[in-house]
Each structure stands twice: as structure tokens, then as C-alpha cells.
PLY file of the C-alpha trace (Angstrom):
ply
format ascii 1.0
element vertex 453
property float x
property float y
property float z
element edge 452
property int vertex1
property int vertex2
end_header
76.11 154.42 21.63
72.93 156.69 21.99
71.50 159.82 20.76
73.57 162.88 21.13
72.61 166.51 20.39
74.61 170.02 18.97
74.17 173.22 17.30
75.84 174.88 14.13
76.02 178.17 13.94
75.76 179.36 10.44
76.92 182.82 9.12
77.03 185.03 6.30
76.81 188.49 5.35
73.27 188.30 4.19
72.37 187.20 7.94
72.18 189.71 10.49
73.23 187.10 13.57
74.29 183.44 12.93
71.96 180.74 12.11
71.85 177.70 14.82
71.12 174.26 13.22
70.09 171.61 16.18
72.08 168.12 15.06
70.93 164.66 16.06
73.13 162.21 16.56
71.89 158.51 16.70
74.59 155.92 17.61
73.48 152.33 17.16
74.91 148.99 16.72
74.71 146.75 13.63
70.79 144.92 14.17
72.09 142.01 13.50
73.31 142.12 16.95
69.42 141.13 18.08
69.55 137.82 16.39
72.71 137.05 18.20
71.50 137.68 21.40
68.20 135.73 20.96
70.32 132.68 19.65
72.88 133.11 22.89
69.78 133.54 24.99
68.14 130.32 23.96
71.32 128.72 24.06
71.96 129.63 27.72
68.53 128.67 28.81
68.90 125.73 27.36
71.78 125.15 29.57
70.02 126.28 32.80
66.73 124.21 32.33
68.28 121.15 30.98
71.95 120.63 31.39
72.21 121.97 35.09
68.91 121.23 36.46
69.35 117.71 35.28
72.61 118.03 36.97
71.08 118.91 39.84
68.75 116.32 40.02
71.20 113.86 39.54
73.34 114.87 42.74
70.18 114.76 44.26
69.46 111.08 43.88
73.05 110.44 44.25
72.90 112.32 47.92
69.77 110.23 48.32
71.00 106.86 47.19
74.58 107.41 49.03
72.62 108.44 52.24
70.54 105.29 52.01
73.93 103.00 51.34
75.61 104.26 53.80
72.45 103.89 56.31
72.76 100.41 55.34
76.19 99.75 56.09
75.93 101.64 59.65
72.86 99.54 60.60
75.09 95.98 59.34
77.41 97.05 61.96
75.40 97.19 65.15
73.52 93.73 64.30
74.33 89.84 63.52
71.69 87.96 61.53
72.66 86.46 58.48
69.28 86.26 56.47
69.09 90.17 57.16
72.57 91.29 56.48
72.08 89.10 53.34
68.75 90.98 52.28
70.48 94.36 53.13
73.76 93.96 51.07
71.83 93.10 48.35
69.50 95.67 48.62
72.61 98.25 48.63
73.64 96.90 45.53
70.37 97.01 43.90
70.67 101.40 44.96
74.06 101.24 43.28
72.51 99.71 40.08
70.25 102.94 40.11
72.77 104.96 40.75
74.73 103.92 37.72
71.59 103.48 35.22
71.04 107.06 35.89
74.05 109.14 36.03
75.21 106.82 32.16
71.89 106.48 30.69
72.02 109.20 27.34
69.16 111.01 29.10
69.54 110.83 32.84
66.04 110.36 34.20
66.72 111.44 37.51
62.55 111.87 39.26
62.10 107.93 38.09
65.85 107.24 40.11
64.94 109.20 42.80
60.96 107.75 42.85
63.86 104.18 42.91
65.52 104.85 45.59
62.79 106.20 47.87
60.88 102.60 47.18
64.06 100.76 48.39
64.71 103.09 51.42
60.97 101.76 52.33
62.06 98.59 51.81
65.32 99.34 54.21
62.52 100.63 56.66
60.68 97.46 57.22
63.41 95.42 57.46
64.72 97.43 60.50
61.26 97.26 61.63
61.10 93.35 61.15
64.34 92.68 62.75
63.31 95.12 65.22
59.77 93.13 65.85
62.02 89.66 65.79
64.43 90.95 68.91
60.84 91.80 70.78
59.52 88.34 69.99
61.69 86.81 71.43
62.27 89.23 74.94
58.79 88.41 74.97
58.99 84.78 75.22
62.51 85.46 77.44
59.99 87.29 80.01
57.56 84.53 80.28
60.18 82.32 80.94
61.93 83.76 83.28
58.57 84.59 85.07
57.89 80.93 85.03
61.61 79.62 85.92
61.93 81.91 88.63
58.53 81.52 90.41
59.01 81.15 94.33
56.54 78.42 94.74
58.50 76.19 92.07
59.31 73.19 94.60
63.04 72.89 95.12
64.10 69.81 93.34
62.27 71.01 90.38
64.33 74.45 91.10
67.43 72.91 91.12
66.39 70.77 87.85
66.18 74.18 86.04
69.10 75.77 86.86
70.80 75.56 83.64
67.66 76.69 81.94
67.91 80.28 84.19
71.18 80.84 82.85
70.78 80.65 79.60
67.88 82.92 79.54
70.17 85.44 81.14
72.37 84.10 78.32
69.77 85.26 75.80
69.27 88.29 77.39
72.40 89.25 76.56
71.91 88.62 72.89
69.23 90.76 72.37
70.96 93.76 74.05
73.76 93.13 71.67
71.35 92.77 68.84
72.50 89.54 67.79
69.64 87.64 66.29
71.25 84.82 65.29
72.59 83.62 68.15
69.68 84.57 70.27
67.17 82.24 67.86
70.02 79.56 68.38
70.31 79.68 72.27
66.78 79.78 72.31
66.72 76.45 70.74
69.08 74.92 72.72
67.19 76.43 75.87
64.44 74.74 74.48
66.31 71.35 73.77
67.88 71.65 76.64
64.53 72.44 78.59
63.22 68.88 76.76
66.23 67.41 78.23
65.83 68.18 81.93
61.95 67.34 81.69
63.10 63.48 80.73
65.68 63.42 83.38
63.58 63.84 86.07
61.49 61.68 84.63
63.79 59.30 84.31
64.69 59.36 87.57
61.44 58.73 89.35
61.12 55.74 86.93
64.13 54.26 88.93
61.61 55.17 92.51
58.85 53.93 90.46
60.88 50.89 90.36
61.53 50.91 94.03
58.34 51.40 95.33
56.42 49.21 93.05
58.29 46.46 94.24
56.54 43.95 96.63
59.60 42.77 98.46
60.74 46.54 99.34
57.77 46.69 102.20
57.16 45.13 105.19
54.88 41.99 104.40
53.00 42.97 107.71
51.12 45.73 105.73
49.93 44.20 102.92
46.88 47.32 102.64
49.49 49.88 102.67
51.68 47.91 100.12
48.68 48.15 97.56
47.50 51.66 98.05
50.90 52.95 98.34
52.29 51.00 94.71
48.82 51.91 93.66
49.62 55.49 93.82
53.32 55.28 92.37
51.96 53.63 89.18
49.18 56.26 88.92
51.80 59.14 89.77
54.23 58.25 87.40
51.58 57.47 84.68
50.72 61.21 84.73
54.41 61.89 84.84
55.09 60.07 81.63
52.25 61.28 79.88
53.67 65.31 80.01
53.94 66.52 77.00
56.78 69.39 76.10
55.84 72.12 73.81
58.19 74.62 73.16
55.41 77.31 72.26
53.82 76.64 75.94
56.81 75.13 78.10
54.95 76.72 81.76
52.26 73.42 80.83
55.56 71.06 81.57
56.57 72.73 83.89
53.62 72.98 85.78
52.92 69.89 85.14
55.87 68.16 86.53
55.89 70.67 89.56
52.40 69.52 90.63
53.56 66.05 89.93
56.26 66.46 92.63
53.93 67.44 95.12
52.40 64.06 94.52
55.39 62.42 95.04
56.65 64.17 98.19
53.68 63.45 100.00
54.24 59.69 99.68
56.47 59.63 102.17
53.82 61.08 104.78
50.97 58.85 102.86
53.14 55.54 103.84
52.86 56.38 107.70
49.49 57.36 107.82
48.71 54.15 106.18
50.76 51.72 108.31
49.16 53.63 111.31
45.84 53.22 110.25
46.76 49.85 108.89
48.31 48.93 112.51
45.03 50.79 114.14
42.40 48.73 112.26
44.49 45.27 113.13
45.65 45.67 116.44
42.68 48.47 117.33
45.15 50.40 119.18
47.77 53.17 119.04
51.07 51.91 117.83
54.01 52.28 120.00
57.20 54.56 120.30
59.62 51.94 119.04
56.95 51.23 116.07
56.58 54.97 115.23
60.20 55.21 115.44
60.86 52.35 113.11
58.13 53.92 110.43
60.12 57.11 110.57
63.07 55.83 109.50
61.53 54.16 106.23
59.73 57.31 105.76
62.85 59.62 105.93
64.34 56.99 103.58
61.35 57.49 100.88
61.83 61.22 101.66
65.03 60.99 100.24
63.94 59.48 97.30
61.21 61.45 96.17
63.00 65.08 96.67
66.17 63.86 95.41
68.46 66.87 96.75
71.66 65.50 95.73
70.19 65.01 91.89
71.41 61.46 91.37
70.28 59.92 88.20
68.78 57.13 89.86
67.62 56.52 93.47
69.53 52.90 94.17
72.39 55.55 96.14
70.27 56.74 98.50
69.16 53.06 99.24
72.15 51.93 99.28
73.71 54.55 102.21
70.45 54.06 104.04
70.78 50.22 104.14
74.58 50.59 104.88
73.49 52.38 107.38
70.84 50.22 108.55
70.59 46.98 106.81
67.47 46.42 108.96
64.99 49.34 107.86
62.20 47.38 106.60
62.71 44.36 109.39
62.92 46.63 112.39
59.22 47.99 110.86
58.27 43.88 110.93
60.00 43.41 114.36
58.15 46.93 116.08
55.24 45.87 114.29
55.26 42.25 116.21
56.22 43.40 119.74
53.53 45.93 119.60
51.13 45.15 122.33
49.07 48.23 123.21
47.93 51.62 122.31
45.76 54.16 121.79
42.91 54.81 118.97
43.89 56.24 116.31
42.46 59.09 115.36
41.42 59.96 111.95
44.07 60.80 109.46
44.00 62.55 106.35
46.51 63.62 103.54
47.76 66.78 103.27
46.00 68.82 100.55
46.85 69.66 97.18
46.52 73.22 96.27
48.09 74.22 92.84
49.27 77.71 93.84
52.52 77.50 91.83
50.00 77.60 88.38
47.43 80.56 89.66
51.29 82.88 90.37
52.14 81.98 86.79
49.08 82.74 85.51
49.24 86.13 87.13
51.25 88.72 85.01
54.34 89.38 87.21
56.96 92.36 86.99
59.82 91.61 84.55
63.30 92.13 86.73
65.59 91.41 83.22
63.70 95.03 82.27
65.00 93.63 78.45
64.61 96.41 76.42
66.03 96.18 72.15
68.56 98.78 71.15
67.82 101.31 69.00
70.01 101.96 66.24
72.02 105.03 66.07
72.70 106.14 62.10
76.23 107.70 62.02
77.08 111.03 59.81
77.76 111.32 56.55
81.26 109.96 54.71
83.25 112.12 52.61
81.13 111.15 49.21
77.95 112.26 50.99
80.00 115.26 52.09
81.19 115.54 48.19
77.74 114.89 46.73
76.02 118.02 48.84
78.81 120.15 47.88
78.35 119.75 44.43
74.33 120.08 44.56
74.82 123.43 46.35
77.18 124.45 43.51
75.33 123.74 40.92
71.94 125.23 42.57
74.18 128.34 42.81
75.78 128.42 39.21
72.32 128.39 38.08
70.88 131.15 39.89
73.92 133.13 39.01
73.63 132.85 35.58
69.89 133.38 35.12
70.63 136.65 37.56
72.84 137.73 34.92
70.02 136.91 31.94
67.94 138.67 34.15
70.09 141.75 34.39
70.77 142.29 30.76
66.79 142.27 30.35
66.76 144.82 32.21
69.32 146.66 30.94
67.96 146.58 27.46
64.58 147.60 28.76
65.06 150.38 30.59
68.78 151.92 29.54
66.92 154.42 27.11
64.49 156.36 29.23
67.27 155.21 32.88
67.69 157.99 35.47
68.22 156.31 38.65
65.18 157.32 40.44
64.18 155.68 43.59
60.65 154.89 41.72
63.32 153.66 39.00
65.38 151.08 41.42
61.67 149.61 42.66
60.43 149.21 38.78
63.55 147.30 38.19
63.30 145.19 41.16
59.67 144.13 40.26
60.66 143.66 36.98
63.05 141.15 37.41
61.12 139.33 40.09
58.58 138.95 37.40
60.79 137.86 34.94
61.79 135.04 37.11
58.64 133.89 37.69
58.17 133.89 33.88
60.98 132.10 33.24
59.81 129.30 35.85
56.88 129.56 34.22
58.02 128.72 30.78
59.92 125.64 32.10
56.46 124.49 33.58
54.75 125.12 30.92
57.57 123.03 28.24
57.15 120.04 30.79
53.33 120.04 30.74
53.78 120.08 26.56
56.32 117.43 26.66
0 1
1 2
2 3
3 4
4 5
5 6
6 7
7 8
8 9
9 10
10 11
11 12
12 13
13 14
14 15
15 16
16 17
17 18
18 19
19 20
20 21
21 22
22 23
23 24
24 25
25 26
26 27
27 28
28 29
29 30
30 31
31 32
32 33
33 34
34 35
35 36
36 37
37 38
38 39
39 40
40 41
41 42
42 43
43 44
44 45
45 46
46 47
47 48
48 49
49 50
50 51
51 52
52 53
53 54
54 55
55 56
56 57
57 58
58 59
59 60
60 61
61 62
62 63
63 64
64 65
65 66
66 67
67 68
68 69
69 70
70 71
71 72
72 73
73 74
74 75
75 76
76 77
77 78
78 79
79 80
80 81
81 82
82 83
83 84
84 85
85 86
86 87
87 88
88 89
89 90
90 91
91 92
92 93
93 94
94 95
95 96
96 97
97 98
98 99
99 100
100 101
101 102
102 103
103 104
104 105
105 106
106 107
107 108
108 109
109 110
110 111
111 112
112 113
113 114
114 115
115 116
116 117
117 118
118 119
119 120
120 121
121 122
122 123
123 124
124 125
125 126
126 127
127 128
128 129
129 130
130 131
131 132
132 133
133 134
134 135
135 136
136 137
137 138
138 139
139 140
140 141
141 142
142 143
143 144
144 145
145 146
146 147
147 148
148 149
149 150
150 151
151 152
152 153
153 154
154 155
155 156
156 157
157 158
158 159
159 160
160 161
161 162
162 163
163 164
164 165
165 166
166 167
167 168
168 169
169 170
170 171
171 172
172 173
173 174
174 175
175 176
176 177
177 178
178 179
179 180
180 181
181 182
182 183
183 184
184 185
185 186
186 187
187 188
188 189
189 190
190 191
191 192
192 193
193 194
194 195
195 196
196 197
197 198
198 199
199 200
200 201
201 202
202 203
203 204
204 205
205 206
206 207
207 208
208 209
209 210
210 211
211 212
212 213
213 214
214 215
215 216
216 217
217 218
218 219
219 220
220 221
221 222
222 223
223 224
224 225
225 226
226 227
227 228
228 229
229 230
230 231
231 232
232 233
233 234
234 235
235 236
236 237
237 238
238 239
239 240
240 241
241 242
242 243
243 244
244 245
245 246
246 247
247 248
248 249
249 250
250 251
251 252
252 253
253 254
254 255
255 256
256 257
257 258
258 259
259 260
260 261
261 262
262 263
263 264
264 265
265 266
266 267
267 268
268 269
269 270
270 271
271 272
272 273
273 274
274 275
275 276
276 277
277 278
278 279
279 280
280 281
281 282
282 283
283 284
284 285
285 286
286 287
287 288
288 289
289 290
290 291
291 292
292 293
293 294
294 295
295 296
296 297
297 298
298 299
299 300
300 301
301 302
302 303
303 304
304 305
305 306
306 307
307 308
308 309
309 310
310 311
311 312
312 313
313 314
314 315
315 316
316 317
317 318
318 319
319 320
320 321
321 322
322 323
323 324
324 325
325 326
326 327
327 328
328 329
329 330
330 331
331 332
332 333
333 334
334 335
335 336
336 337
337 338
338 339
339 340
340 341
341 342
342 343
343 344
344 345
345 346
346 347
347 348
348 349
349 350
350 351
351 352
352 353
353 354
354 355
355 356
356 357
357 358
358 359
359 360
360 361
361 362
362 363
363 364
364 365
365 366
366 367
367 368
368 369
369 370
370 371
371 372
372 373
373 374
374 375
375 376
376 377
377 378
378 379
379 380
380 381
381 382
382 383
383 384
384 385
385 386
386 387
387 388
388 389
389 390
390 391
391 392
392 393
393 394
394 395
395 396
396 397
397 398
398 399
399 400
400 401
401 402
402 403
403 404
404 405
405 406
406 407
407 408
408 409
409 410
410 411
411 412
412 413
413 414
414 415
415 416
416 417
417 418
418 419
419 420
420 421
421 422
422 423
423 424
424 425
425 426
426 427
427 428
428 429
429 430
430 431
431 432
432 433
433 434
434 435
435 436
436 437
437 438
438 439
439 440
440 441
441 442
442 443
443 444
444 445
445 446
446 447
447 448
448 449
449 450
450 451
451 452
């Protein structure tokens, strides 16, 4: 194919030297040949900007959606709440749906898949982010409780009453480490039930001292003015006591409540002597004796044990009962003392202790956290083999298409430029800045079909 050039020498005896005639030859193919290649060449582009760019698009929003399932089932694995897991399996069902629409629907439309999937990967988002937020709610309330259950100035039988409250929070604490929801929401309901619980224990034990000390025949009928300030008192007391009110959303009020409460009640004991002093003082106008004191001290060691209740009995009728086994004449010997006293002292002035409510001005106070409860973050594991699969086959087909518009790209230059080719250096650059422009063109051209269509 191509030109070609010759001589012919002609001769004859006319001539005096031989005669060259320059010959042209012309080689070409059949023209027909151009309508071929035009029809191949729309063909093939066809191919490239349709069939395998919709390809490729396609493995991309399968590599998308696959990346977002498995996401999903990796994130299932490190938690336990039901109403999430339930949300989440159906939201990886709802990707597969897109998945299949696209890749069988008679015209794939792969940008409105992909546009899909990225919407439901934001919806995968905030629910790690709300069950996230949910685990922090709740170490949030965990720290004010265990700020509250663990404050030193918490008296001890109120201590000792919350016990099995510390332990679950630790219980809890647990939970949220482990990322279990679930259980944590339920624990923290039965830590709350439970909290509920204790509260009307101890108040149902002080109704049983309530009982005792309310009762006329339970003092010495010498002291009729310390009978009536001391019952006084008790029915006052435990009318605060009864009218606590638990709320789960602010439990340190109950607690606070019932702590100052037991201050109340522990300073009875110390109230009672003061009062039979003074009582005996403003009688008998002088300082009761040893044996008197001695016989007060007794009763008062008795209401000690009553009102601090170390041994946590449900009701207080044990500790009277060991004290009166004991010494069946506690109250009497007070009577007896009381009788024989003939001389003493004035009494000084005597006052009740104060009441300071420390134990609610430390709660109040923000206090260092020593669970340091801190919600696990969620580690997102590699790819599985059909994520591994689905890449593969996008680079492929990113590469099969390059290839063969490289190759359209080559024969346009070949036709171009084969008449007049050399091989300059000049002629190498040309050819390189041709095709680069011809690429552009034919990314172009696809723009420029999309914006018509």
C-alpha cells in the first residue's frame, strides 16, 4: 500500500540515448474500507461509554453497598441491643434490595444506586452515633451514682443499706465496656427497683423504733417531760421519713434525704439523756448521781442500738429483746436511781449536737470519677472475599477500557500521520500531543451526549 516510483528507459534508433519515463505507482485499498471503519468505530465507542462504563459503575455501587453490609455485620458483632440490631439487619437488607434493582433493571442506573446507598450508609452513621450517645447516657448517670453511693460522709447504716446498690453499678459498668445495651438499660432498672426497695426497708424498720419509742409504757413514768418531747420528736422524725419520695431521674434527693434523716435519729439517743438530766435538774435542782447517770446510760446505749441498727435486722424488737435478757430491769433501775437520788450539782446548760448537712454540699460538688467508664469504640474489620472480588473486577474493567480506547487512539494516529511519517523526534512529540488531545475529545464527546440526553 502507498505510492511507489520507477523509470523506463525507452530506446530506438531514431533516439540518440534512451528515453526515461518516471512511473507512479499509487497502491490503495477499496474506499469502502472508510465506511467500515467509521461503523466499527462507533460500534466500539459505544461499547466503551456505555457497556463498560456502566459496568464500571455498577461494581462501584456494588463495592459500596458490600462495604456498607459488611460494616453492618462487623458492628452487630461487638454490640447487644435488640431494637438496634433489629434496625441494622433491616437496613442491610434494604442495601441488598438496591443492589439487586440495579445490577437486573434493563438499564442499570447505577449514580441513583450509588446516591441509595450513600443515604443508607448515613443512616448506618447515626445509628452508631445513637447507640453510641445511649452507652454515654447511661455512664453518665453510672458516675453520679457512684459519686453519690460512695460519698465518705454517707452515715454507716445508710452505707451498709446500699451495698447491693454499689455492686450493681460496678455491675453496669461492666455492660457498657462490653457494649451491651440491653442489659445495661435492664440492670439499671433493677438498680433502680432495687434502690426503691432498700429506701422502704429502712423505712420500714424505723417504723418498728417508731413503734418503740412512741410507746408510753417503754419510759420511765418518772420523766413524764422527756417522755413527750422525746415521742414528740420520733413522730415528727419519722413523718419526714415517710414522706421521701424516690425518683429514679434524681435518686441523690432520697438518698440525701434519708441520710440526714438518720442523723436525726442517732442523736435521740444523746437527746433522751440530756432531757432526763435536765428533767432530774429542774425537779430535784441538783446534779444527778453516778448510779443515776449510770442507769441513763444503759437505756441510752439500748436506743443507740436501735437507731444505727448495725446488725440490719428488719425490725428492732431483737435488740430489745437481748438488752432486756440481759437486763430485765433497764427502765426500773432508771425509776429506782431516779428515787434514791438525793443530791447533786447544777446542771449546767445542755444543748443538742448540731445538724450540719455536709453529706449534701460533697454531693453537690463535682467529684473525680474512679470507674474512669469510658464506651468502646468500634473497630470495622477488612474486607471479605466479595469485597476483595468486587475491586478486582472494577480495576479490570477501568483497565479494559483504557486499553481499548489506547488502541482507537493509536489507529487515529496511524491514519493521520502514516503518509507524510518519518520518525522525527518533533514527529514522536506531535503524536504524543495528538493523542492526549484526542482523549480529551473523546471525554468530551461523552460529556457533551450526557448534557443532550
Amino acid at each position: 500500500m502507498g505510492t511507489s516510483t520507477g523509470k523506463i528507459y525507452f530506446t530506438s534508433k531514431m533516439l540518440t540515448a534512451p528515453v526515461p519515463v518516471v512511473l507512479i505507482f499509487v497502491r490503495k485499498l477499496w474506499k469502502g474500507w472508510i465506511f467500515v471503519m467509521v461503523f466499527a468505530g462507533l460500534i466500539v465507542g459505544f461499547l466503551i461509554r456505555q457497556l463498560l462504563n456502566t459496568k464500571k459503575d455498577n461494581e462501584i455501587v456494588r463495592l459500596t453497598g458490600l462495604q456498607l453490609i459488611d460494616d453492618i455485620g462487623e458492628f452487630l458483632k461487638t454490640i447487644k441491643s435488640f431494637e438496634t440490631e433489629a434496625r441494622l439487619k433491616q437496613l442491610s437488607g434494604e442495601v441488598i434490595l438496591i443492589l439487586n434493582s440495579n445490577l437486573n433493571a434493563l438499564v442499570p442506573q447505577a449514580p441513583q444506586a450509588l446516591s441509595n446507598i450513600q443515604a443508607k450508609q448515613e443512616e448506618f452513621d447515626k445509628e452508631k452515633m445513637d447507640f453510641k450517645n445511649d452507652l454515654i447516657e447511661i455512664a453518665e448517670q453510672l458516675k453520679k451514682l457512684y459519686n453519690i453511693l460512695n460519698n465518705p460522709n454517707l452515715l454507716e447504716v445508710i452505707d451498709t443499706y446500699l451495698n447491693r446498690a454499689k455492686q450493681q453499678v460496678q455491675i453496669i459498668k461492666n455492660l457498657i465496656d462490653a457494649n451491651n445495651l440491653d442489659d445495661a438499660n435492664l440492670t439499671l432498672e433493677d438498680f433502680y427497683d432495687g434502690l426503691n426497695s432498700d429506701i422502704n426497708l429502712y423505712r420500714s424498720y424505723f417504723q418498728t423504733v417508731k413503734n418503740y419509742l412512741t410507746t408510753d409504757s417503754n419510759y420511765p413514768n418518772v420523766a413524764p417531760v422527756t417522755k413527750d418531747k422525746t415521742t414528740k420528736k420520733v413522730t415528727d422524725y419519722f413523718t419526714d421519713l415517710q414522706a421521701i419520695i424516690f425518683d429514679r431521674t434524681a435518686p441523690q434527693n432520697a438518698i440525701l434525704a434519708i441520710n440526714d434523716n438518720q442523723k436525726k435519729f442517732e442523736q435521740l439517743p444523746d437527746n433522751i439523756k440530756d432531757n432526763l438530766i435536765m428533767e432530774f435538774s429542774s425537779l430535784k435542782r441538783f446534779q444527778p448521781n453516778t448510779e443515776l447517770t449510770e442507769a441513763i446510760d444503759k437505756w441510752k446505749e439500748l436506743v443507740s442500738n436501735i437507731v444505727e441498727n448495725k446488725k440490719m435486722l428488719s425490725d428492732c424488737d431483737k435488740y430489745l429483746s437481748e438488752a432486756f435478757k440481759a437486763n430485765p430491769n433497764i427502765i426500773n433501775d432508771i425509776v429506782k436511781q431516779w428515787n434514791n437520788a438525793t443530791r447533786g450539782a447544777e446542771l449546767d446548760a445542755a444543748g443538742g449536737a448540731s445538724e450540719e448537712n455536709e453529706f449534701s454540699k460533697t454531693v453537690a460538688a463535682d467529684t473525680e470519677n474512679p470507674l474512669n467508664i469510658q464506651v468502646a469504640s468500634f473497630d470495622q474489620s477488612n474486607l471479605k472475599a466479595k469485597l476483595a472480588r468486587s475491586r478486582k473486577n472494577y480495576y479490570l474493567f477501568n483497565f479494559l477500557q483504557t486499553f481499548v480506547l489506547a488502541i482507537l487512539i493509536s489507529l487515529g494516529a496511524f491514519k493521520s500521520l502514516e503518509a507524510s511519517f518519518i520518525g522525527h523526534a518533533s514527529e514522536f512529540i506531535g503524536i504524543f500531543l495528538f493523542a492526549f488531545s484526542l482523549d480529551i475529545s473523546i471525554a468530551n464527546v461523552v460529556q457533551f451526549k450526557a448534557n443532550i440526553s
